[in-house]
Rosetta silent file (secondary structure, phi, psi, omega in degrees, C-alpha in Angstrom):
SEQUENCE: XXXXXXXXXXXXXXXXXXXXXXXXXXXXXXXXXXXXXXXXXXXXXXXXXXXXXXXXXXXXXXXXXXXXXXXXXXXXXXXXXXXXXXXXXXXXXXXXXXXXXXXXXXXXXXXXXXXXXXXXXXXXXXXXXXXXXXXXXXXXXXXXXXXXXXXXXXXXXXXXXXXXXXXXXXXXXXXXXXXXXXXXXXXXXXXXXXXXXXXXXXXXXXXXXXXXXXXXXXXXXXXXXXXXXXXXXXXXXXXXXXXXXXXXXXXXXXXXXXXXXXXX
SCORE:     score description
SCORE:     0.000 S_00000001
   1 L     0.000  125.533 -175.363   12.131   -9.199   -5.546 S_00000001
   2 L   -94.304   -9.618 -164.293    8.778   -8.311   -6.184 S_00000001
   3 E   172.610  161.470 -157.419    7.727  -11.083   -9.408 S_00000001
   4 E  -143.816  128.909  164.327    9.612  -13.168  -11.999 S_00000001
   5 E  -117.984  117.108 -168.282    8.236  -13.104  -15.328 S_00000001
   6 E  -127.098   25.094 -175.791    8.867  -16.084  -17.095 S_00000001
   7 E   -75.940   -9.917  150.971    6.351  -16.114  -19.852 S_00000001
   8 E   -74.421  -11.476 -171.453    9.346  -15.626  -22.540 S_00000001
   9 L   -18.162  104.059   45.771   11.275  -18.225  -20.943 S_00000001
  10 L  -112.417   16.887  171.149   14.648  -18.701  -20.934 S_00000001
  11 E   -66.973  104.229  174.794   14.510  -14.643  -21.546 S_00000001
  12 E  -104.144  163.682 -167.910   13.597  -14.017  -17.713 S_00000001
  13 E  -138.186   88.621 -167.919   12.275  -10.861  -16.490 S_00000001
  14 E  -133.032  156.179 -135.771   12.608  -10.397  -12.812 S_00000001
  15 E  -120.412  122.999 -166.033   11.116   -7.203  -11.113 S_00000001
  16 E  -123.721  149.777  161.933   13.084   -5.953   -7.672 S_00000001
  17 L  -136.681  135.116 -169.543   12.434   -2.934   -5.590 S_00000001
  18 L   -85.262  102.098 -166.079   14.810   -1.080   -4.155 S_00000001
  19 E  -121.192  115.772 -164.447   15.047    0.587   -0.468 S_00000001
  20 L   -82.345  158.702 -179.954   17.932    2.465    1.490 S_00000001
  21 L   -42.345  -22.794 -160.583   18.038    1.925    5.372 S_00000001
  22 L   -85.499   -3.104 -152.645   16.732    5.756    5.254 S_00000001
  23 L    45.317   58.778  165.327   13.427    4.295    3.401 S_00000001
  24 L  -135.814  140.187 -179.047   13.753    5.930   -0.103 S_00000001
  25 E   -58.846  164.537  171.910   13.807    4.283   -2.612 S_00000001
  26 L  -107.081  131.752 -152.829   17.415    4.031   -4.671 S_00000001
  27 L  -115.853  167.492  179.759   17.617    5.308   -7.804 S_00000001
  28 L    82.640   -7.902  176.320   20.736    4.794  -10.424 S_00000001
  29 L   -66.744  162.228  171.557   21.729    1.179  -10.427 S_00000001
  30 L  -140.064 -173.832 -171.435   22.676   -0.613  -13.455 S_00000001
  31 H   -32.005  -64.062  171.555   23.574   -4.108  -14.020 S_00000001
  32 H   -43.216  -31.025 -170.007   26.737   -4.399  -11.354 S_00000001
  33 H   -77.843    0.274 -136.851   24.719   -3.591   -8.698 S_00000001
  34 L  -133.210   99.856  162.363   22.019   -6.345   -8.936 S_00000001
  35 L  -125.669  149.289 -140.080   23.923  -10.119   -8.481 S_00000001
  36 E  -115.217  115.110  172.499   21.617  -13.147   -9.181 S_00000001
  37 L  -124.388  113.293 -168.708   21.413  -16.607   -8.501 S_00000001
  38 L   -57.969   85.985 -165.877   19.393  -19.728  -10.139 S_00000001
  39 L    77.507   53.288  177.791   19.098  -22.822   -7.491 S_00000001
  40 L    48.917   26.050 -160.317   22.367  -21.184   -6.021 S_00000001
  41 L  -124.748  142.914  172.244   24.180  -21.485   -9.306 S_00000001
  42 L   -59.031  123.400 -167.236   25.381  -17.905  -10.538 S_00000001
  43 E  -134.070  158.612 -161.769   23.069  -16.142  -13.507 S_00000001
  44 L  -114.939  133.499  152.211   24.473  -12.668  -15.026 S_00000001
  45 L   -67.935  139.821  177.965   21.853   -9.734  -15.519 S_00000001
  46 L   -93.352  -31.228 -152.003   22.144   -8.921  -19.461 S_00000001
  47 E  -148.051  151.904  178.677   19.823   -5.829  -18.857 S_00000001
  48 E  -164.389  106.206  166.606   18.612   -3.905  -15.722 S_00000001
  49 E  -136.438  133.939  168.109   16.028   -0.914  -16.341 S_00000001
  50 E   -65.742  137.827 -162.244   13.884    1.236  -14.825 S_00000001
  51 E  -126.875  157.821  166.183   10.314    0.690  -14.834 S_00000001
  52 E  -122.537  133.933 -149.112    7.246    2.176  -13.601 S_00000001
  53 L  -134.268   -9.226  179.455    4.632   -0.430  -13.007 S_00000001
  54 L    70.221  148.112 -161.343    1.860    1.220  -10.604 S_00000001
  55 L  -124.239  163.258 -156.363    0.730    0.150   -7.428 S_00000001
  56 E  -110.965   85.018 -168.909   -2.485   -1.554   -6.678 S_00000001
  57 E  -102.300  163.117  171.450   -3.791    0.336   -3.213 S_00000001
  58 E  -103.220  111.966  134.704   -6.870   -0.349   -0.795 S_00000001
  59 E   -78.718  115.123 -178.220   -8.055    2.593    1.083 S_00000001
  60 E  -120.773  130.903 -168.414   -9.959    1.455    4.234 S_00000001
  61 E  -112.310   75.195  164.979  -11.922    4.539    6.128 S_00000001
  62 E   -82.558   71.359  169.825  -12.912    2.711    9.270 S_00000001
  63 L   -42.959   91.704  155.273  -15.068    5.736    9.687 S_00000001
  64 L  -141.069 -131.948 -159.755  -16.602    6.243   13.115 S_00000001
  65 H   -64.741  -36.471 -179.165  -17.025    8.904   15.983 S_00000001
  66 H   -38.694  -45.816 -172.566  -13.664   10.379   15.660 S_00000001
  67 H   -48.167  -25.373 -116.578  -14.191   11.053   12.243 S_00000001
  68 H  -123.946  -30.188 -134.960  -17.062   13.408   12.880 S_00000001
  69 L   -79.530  159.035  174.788  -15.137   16.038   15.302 S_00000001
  70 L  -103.151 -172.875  160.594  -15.264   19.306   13.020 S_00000001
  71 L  -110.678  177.918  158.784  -12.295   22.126   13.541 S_00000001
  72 L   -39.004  -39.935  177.223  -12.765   25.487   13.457 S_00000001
  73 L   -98.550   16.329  153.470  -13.500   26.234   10.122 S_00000001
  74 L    78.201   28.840  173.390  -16.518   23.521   10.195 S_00000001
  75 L   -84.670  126.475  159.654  -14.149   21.011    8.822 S_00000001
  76 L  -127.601  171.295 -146.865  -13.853   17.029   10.181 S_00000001
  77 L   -57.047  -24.613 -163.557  -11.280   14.858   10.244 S_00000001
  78 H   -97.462  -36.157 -171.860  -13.397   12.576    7.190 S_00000001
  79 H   -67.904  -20.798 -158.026  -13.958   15.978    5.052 S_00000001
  80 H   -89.155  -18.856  175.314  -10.084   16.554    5.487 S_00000001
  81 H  -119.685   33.384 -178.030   -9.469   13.005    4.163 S_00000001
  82 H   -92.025  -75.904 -163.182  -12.290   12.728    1.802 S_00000001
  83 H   -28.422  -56.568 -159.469  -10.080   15.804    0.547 S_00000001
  84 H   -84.108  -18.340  179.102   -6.388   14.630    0.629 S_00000001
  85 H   -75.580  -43.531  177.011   -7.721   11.392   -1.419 S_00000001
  86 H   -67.927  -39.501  177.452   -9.451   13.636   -4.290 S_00000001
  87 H   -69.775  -46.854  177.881   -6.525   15.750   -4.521 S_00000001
  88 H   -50.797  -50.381  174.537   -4.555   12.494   -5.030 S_00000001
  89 H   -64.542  -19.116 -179.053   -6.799   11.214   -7.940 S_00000001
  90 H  -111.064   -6.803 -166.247   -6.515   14.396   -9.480 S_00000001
  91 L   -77.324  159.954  172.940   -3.017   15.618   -8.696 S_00000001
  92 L   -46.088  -78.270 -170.695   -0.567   15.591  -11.886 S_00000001
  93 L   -86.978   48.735  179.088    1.796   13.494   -9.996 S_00000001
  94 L  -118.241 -124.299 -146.395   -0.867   11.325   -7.677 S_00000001
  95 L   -61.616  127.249  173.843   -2.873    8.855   -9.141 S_00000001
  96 L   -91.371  162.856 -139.782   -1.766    7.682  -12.796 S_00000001
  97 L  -129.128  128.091  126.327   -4.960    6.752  -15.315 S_00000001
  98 L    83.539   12.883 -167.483   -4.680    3.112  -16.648 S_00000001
  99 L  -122.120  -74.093 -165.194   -1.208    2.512  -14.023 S_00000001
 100 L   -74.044  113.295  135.775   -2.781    2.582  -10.553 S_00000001
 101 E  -102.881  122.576  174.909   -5.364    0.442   -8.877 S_00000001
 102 E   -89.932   87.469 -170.722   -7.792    1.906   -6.644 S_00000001
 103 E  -103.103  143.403 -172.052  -10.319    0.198   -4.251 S_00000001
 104 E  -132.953  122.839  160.721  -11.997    2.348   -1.419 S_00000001
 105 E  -142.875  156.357 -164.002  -14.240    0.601    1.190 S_00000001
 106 E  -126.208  173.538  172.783  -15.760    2.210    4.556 S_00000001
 107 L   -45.655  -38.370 -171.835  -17.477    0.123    7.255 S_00000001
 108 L   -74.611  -55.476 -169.969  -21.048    0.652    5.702 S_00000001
 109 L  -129.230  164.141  146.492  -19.948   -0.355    1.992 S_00000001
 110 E  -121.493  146.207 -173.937  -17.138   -0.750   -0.163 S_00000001
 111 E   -82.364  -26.838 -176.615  -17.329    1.796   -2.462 S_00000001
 112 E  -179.502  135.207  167.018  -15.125    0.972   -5.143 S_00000001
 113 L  -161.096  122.725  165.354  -12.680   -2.043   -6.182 S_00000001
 114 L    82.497   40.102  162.576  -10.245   -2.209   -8.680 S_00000001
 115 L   -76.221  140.136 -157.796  -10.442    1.237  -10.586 S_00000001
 116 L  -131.803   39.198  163.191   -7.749    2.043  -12.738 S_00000001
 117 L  -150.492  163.897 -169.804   -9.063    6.206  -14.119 S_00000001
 118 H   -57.181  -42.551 -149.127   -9.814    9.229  -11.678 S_00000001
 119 H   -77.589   -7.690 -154.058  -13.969    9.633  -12.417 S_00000001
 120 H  -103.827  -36.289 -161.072  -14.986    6.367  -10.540 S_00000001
 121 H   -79.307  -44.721 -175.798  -12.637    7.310   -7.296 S_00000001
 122 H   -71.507  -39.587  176.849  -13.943   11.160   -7.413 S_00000001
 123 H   -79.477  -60.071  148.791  -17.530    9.921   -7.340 S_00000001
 124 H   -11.166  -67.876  165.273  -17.098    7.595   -4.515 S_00000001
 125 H   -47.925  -35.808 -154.395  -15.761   10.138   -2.387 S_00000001
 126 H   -59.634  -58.542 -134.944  -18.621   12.426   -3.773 S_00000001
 127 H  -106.108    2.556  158.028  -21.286   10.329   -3.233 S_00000001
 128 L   -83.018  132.283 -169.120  -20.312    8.595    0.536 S_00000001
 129 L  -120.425  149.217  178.552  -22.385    9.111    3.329 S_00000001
 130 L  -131.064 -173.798 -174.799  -22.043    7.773    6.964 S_00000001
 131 L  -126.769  -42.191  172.509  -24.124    7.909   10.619 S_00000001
 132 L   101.903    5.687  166.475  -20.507    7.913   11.763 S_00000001
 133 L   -59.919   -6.712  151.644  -20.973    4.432   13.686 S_00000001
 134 L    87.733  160.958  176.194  -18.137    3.129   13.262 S_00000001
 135 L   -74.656  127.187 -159.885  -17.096   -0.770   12.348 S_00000001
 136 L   -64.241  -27.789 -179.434  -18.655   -3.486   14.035 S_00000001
 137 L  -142.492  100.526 -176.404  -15.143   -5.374   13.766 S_00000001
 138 H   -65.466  -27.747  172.765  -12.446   -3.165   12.797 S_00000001
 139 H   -62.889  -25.493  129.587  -10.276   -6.062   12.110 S_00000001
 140 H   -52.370  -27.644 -177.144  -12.588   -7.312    9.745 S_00000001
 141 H  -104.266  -25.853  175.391  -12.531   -4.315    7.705 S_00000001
 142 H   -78.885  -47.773 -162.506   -8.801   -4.293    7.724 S_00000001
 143 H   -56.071  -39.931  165.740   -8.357   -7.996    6.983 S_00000001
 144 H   -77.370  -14.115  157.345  -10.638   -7.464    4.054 S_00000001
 145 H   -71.071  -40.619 -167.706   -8.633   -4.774    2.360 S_00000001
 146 H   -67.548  -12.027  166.484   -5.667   -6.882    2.701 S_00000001
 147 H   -59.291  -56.708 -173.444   -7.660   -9.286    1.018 S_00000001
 148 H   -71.947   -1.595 -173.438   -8.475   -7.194   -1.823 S_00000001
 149 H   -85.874  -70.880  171.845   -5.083   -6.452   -1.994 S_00000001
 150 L   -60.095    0.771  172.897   -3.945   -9.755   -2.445 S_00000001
 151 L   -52.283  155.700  145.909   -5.863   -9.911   -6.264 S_00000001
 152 L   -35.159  141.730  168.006   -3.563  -10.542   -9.364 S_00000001
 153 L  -106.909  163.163 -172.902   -2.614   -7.305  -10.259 S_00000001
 154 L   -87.746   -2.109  154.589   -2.882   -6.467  -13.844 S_00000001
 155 L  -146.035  155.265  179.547    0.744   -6.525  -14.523 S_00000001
 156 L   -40.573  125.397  160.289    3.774   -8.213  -12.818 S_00000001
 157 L   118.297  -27.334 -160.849    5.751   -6.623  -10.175 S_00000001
 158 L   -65.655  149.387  130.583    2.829   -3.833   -8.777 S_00000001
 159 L   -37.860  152.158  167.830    3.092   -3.028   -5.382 S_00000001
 160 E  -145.179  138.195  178.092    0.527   -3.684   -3.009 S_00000001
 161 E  -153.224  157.888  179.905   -0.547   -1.488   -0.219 S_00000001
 162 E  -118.948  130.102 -176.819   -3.521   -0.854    2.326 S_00000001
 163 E  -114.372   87.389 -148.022   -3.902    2.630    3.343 S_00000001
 164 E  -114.352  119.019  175.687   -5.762    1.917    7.033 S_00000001
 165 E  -151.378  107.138 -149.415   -7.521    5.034    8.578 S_00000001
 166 E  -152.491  162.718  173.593   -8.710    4.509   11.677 S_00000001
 167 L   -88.689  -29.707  160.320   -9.091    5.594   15.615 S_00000001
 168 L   163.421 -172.086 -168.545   -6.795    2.452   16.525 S_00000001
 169 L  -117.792  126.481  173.222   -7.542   -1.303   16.838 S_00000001
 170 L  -141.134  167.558  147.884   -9.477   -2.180   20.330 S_00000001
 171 L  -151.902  132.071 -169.398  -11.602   -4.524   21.860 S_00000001
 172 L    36.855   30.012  176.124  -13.473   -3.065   25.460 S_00000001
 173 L    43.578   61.781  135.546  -10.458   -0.457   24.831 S_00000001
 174 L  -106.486  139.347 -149.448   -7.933   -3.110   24.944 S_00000001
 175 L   -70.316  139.375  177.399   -5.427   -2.491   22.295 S_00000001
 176 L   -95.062  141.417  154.732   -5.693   -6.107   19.720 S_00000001
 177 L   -41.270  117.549 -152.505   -3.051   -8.098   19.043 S_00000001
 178 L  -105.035   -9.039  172.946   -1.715   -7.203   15.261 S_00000001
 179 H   -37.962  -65.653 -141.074    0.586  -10.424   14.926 S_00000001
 180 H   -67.363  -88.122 -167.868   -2.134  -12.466   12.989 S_00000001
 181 H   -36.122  -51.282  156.698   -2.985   -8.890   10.408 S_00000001
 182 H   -55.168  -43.020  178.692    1.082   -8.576   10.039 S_00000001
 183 H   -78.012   -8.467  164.812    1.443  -12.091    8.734 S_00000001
 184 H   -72.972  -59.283  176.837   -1.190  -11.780    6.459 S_00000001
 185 H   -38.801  -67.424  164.443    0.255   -8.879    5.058 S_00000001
 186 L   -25.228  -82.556  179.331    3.526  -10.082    5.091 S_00000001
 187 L   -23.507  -49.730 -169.509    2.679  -13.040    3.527 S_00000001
 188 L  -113.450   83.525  163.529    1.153  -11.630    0.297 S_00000001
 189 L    47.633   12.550 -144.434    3.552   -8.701   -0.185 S_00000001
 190 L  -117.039  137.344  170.205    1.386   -5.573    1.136 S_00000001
 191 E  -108.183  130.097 -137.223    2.581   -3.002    2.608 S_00000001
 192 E  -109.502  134.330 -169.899    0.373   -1.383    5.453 S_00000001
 193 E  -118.743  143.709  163.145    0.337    2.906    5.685 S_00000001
 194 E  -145.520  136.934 -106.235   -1.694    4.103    8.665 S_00000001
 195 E  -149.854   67.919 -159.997   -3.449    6.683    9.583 S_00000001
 196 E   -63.926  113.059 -162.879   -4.247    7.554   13.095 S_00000001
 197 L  -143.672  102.536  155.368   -7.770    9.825   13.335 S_00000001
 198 L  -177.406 -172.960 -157.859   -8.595   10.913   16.617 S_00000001
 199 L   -56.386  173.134  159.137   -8.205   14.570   19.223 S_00000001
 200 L   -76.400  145.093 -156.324   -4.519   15.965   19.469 S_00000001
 201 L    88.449  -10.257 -168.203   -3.011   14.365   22.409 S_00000001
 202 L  -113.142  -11.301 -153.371   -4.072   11.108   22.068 S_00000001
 203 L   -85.837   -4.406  174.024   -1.615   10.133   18.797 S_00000001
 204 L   -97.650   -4.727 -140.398    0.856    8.126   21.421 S_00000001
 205 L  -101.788 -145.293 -142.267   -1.336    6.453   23.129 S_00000001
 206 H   -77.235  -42.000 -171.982   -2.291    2.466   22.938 S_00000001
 207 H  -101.183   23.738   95.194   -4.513    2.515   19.656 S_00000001
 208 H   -13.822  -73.935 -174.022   -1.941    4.830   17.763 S_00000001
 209 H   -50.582  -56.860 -171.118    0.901    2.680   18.976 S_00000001
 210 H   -41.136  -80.520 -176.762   -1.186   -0.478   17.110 S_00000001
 211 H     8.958  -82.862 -172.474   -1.326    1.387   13.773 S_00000001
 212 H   -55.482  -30.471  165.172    2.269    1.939   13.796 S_00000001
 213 H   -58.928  -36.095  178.731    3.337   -1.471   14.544 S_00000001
 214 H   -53.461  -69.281 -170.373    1.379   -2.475   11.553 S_00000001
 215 H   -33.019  -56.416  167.459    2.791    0.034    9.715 S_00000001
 216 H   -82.964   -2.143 -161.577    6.391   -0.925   10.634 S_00000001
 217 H  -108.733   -3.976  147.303    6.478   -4.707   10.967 S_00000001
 218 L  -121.151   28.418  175.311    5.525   -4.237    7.245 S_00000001
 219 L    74.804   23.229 -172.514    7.822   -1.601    5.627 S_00000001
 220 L  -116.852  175.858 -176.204    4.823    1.029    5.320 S_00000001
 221 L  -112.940  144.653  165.361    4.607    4.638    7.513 S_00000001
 222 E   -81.600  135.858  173.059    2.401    6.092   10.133 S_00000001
 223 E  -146.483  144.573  163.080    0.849    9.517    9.970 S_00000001
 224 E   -83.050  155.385  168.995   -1.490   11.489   12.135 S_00000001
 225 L   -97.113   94.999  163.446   -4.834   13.418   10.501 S_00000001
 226 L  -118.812   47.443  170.517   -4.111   16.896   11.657 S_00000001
 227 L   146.388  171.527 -173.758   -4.998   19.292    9.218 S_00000001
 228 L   -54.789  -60.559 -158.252   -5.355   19.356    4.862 S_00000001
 229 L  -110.328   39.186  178.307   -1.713   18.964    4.849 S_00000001
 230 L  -119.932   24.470  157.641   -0.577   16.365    6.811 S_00000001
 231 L  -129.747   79.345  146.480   -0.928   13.088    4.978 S_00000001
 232 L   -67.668  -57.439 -170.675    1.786   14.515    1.951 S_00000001
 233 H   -60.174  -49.323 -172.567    3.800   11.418    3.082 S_00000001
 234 H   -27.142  -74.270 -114.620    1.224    9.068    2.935 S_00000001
 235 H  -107.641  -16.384  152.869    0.504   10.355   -0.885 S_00000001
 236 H   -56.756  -51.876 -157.953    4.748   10.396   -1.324 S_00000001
 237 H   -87.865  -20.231  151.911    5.162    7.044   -0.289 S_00000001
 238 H   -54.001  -35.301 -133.927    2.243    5.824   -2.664 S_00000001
 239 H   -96.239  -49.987  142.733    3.803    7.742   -5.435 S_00000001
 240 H    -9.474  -68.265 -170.281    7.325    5.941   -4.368 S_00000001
 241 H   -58.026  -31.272 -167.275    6.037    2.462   -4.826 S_00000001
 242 L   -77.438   -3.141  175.986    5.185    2.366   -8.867 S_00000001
 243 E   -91.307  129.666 -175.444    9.059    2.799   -9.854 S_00000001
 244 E  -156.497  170.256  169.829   10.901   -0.427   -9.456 S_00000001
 245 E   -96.416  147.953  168.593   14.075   -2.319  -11.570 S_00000001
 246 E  -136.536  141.716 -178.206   13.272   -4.427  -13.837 S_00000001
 247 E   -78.938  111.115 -174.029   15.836   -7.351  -14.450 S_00000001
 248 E  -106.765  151.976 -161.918   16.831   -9.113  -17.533 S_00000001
 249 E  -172.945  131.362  151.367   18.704  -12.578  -17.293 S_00000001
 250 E   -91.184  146.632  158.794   18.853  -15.872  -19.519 S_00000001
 251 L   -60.064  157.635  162.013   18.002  -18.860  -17.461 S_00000001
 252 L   -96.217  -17.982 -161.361   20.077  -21.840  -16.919 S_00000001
 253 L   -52.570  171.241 -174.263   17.335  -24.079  -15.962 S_00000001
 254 L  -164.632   12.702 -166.696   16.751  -27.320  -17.598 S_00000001
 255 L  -154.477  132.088  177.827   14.576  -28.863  -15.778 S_00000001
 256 L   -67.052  149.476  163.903   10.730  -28.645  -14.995 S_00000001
 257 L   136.262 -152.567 -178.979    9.463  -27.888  -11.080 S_00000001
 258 L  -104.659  125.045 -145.896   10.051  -25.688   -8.690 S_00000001
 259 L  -139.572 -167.464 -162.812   13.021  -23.732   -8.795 S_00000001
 260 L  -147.665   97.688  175.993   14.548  -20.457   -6.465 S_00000001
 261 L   -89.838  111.053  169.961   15.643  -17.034   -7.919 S_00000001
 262 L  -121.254  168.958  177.815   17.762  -14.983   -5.374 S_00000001
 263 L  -139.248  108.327  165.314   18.780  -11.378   -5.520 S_00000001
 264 L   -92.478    0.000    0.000   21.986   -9.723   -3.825 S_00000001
């Protein structure tokens, strides 16, 4: 369950998203599939439809030397994901206008928070410049997307996600402890995609390996930067999140307070 709308009340509204063990979403349920209960007392869905409600992401570029290395073709690792982000705001099926909220921040600035149309995100990218020095506290810069994360969203039910792209989480290049930054997450719904940017060869080793626990201890995926076309998933599994059920049920309640909405 992602949000309970109860501003019609006792016409409830409650908003679930759905994920097989394979992590894709499930598509096709109707009412039988979805059983509900108020305080532990049985409630029937009247209505169950699909909705697309847009997801409310952070991109954090904790931009330093890695970022910098060019390829062959006089390409680095920040122009290839300067790139795959611009293609996203502009692809047909990447960013939706007036659905999606976008906030972008790099060590130096944040760049942009809470855009909901393509021209704000496309200038951002445009118009950021770095030294390539990297974050004085990378842990800081993640903790503060997840912050930004955690606003109200502009309608019930959005996803929340942090898109963390980084050379790994260290301190004197010991890998940091990611417990604290998972329970944060956890806590306010967000799910953390991460982005490992540093040489080939290196993508196992200790500050990789952080990433991905973040990444899994909160239902989001790991990717390496190798090349133009290798964050697709990333930009799938955004694209994934804005589709959700949304649940119609009369209440039973009768009583003011605090009450408990479950979903089998």
């Amino acid at each position: 369950l992602t949000a309970v709308d109860a501003n019609n009340f006792p016409r409830m509204f409650a908003y679930a998203s759905v994920t097989g063990a394979d992590g894709i979403p499930v598509s096709g349920l109707d009412e039988s599939a979805f059983t509900l209960t108020e305080n532990g007392e049985a409630v029937s869905a009247t209505a169950v439809r699909s909705v697309t409600l847009g997801v409310q992401t952070v991109f954090a570029f904790d931009v330093g030397a890695s970022f910098k290395a060019r390829d062959v073709l006089g390409n680095s690792r920040l122009d290839y994901l300067r790139l795959a982000v611009n293609d996203f705001a502009q692809a047909e099926g990447g960013l939706q206008p007036d659905l999606d909220d976008i906030s972008l921040i790099t060590p130096e600035q944040e760049l942009l928070i809470h855009a909901n149309t393509r021209g704000p995100i496309i200038d951002a990218l445009d118009r950021y410049t770095t030294e390539f020095a990297g974050a004085a506290d990378h842990v800081a810069l993640l903790t503060r997307a997840i912050d930004i994360a955690s606003d109200a969203t502009t309608r019930p039910g959005m996803r929340r996600v942090v898109v963390f792209a980084s050379n790994g989480l260290s301190d004197n290049n010991q890998p940091v402890a990611v417990d604290s930054l998972v329970q944060r997450a956890q806590s306010a719904g967000i799910k953390l995609i991460t982005i490992y940017v540093g040489p080939e060869g290196t993508q196992e080793g200790p500050n990789a390996q952080a990433l991905r626990t973040l990444a899994d201890e909160t239902g989001g995926i790991h990717a390496y930067l190798a090349g133009g076309d290798s964050l697709g998933p990333v930009f799938a599994a955004l694209a994934a999140e804005r589709d959700q059920y949304q649940i119609e049920y009369r209440s039973m309640l009768n009583q003011t307070g605090q009450h408990r909405l479950n979903m089998l």
